[in-house]
Legacy VTK file of the C-alpha trace (Angstrom):
# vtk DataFile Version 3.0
C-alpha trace
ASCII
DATASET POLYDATA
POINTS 150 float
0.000 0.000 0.000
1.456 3.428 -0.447
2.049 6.042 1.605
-0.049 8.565 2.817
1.275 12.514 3.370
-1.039 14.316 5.152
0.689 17.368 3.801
1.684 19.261 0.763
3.656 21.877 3.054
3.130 21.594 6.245
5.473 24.815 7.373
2.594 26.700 5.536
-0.252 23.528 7.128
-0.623 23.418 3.637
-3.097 19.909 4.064
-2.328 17.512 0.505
-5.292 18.839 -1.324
-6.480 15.078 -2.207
-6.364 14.101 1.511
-9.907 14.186 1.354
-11.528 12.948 -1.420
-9.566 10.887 -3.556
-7.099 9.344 -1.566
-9.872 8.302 1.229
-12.243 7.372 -1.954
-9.665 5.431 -3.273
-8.818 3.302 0.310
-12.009 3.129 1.281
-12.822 1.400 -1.644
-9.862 -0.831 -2.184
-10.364 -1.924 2.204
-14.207 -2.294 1.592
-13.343 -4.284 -1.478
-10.580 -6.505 0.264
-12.909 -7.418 3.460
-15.784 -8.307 1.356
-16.827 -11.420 3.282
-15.796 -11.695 6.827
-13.284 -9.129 7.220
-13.387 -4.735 7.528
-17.069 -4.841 8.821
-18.358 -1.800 9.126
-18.406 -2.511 12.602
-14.659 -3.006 13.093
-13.659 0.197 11.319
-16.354 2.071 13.167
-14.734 1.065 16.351
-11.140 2.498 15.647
-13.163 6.000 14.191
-15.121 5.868 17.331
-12.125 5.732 19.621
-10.204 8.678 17.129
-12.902 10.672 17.822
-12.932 10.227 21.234
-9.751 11.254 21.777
-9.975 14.672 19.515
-12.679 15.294 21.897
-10.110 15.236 24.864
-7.475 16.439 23.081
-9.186 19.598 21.653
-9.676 20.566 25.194
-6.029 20.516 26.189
-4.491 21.029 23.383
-1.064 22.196 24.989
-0.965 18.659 26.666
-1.219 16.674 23.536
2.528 15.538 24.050
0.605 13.602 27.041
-1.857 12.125 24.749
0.187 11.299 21.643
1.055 7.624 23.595
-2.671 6.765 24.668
-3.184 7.864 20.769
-0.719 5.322 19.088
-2.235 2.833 21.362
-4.336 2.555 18.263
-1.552 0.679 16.594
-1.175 -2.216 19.059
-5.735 -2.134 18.967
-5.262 -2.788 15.016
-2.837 -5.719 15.297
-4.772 -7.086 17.709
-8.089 -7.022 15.334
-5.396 -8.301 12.623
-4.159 -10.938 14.752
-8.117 -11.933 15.308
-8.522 -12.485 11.405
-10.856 -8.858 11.568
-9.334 -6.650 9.309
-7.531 -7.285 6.796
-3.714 -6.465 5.806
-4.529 -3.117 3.981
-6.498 -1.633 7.130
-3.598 -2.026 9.372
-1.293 -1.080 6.866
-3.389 2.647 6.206
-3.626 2.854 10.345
0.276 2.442 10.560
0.462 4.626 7.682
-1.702 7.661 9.383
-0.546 6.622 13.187
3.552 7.183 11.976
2.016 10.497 10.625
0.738 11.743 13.623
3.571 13.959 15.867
1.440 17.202 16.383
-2.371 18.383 17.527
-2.306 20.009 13.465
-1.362 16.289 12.382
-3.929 14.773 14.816
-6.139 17.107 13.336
-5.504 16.178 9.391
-5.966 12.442 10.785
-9.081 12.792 11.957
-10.464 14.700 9.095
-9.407 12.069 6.475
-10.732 9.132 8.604
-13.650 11.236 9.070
-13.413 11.363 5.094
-12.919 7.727 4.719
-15.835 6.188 6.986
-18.378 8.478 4.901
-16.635 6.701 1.206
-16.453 3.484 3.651
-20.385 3.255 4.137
-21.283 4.446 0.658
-19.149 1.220 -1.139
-20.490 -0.820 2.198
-23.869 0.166 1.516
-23.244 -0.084 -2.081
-22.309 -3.725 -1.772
-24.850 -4.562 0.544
-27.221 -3.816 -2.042
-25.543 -5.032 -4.870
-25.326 -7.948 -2.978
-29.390 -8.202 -2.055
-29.872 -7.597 -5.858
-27.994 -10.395 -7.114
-30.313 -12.752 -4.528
-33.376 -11.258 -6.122
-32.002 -11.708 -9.626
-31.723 -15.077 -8.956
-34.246 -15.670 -6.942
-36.375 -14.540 -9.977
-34.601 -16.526 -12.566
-35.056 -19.422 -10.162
-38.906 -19.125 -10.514
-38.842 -18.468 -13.992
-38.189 -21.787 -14.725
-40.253 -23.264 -12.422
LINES 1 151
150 0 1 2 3 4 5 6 7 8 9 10 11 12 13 14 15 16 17 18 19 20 21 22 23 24 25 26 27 28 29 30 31 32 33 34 35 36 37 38 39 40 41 42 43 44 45 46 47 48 49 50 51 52 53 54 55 56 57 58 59 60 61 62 63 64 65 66 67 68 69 70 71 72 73 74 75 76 77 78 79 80 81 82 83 84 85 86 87 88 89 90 91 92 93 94 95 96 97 98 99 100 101 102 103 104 105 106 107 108 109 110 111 112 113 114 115 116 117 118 119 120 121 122 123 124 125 126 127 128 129 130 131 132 133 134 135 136 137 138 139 140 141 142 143 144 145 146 147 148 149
């Protein structure tokens, strides 16, 4: 998997202007793709957003202690291997963690995380949804064929 930058120029927090919308399209995609059976439920993912989020919340409210918090943060890395190790996520989802975790050294790059996994879960439940429904139309297709020939 390649590497994510969270920044075009980040003396100017100049955030990498595809941050957003095509490189989260494009991994939320390729993840939702890759899990497609038993693996990257929306569930799972959910769970690592849920605790991201939770931490902005205390972090945004001490912002000058986030040195504090950067530890408790990248305890997300040793969470992910654990849902690896459990056959839960697959290879690419721990790989784009470890990718945005070993970005993360400053409340502005805690900050950029958030936003693109904020980015990714919304691309996440559209191809999630999007399968889900692909997936109920292909039972009704053949459903249908099925009595057809009856």
């Amino acid at each position: 998997m390649s590497a994510i930058s969270f920044w075009e120029d980040k003396d100017r927090k100049k955030v990498n202007e595809k941050l957003f919308s095509e490189i989260a399209d494009k991994k939320a995609k390729m993840i939702r793709e890759e899990g497609l059976k038993d693996k990257n439920k929306i569930s799972q993912i959910r769970k690592f957003y849920d605790e991201v989020l939770h931490w902005h919340k205390i972090v945004q409210k001490n912002r000058d202690k986030f040195e504090n918090y950067l530890p408790y943060i990248k305890l997300l890395r040793a969470k992910v291997y654990y849902a690896r190790g459990r056959n839960l996520i697959t290879e690419s989802f721990k790989d784009l963690m470890e990718n945005c975790l070993d970005e993360i050294k400053t409340y502005e790059d805690f900050e950029v995380f958030k936003t693109f996994f904020e980015a990714f879960m919304g691309f996440y439940r559209y191809y999630d949804e999007f399968k889900k429904t692909e997936g109920r139309q292909d039972k009704n297709m053949s459903l249908h064929n099925n009595n057809t020939e009856n």
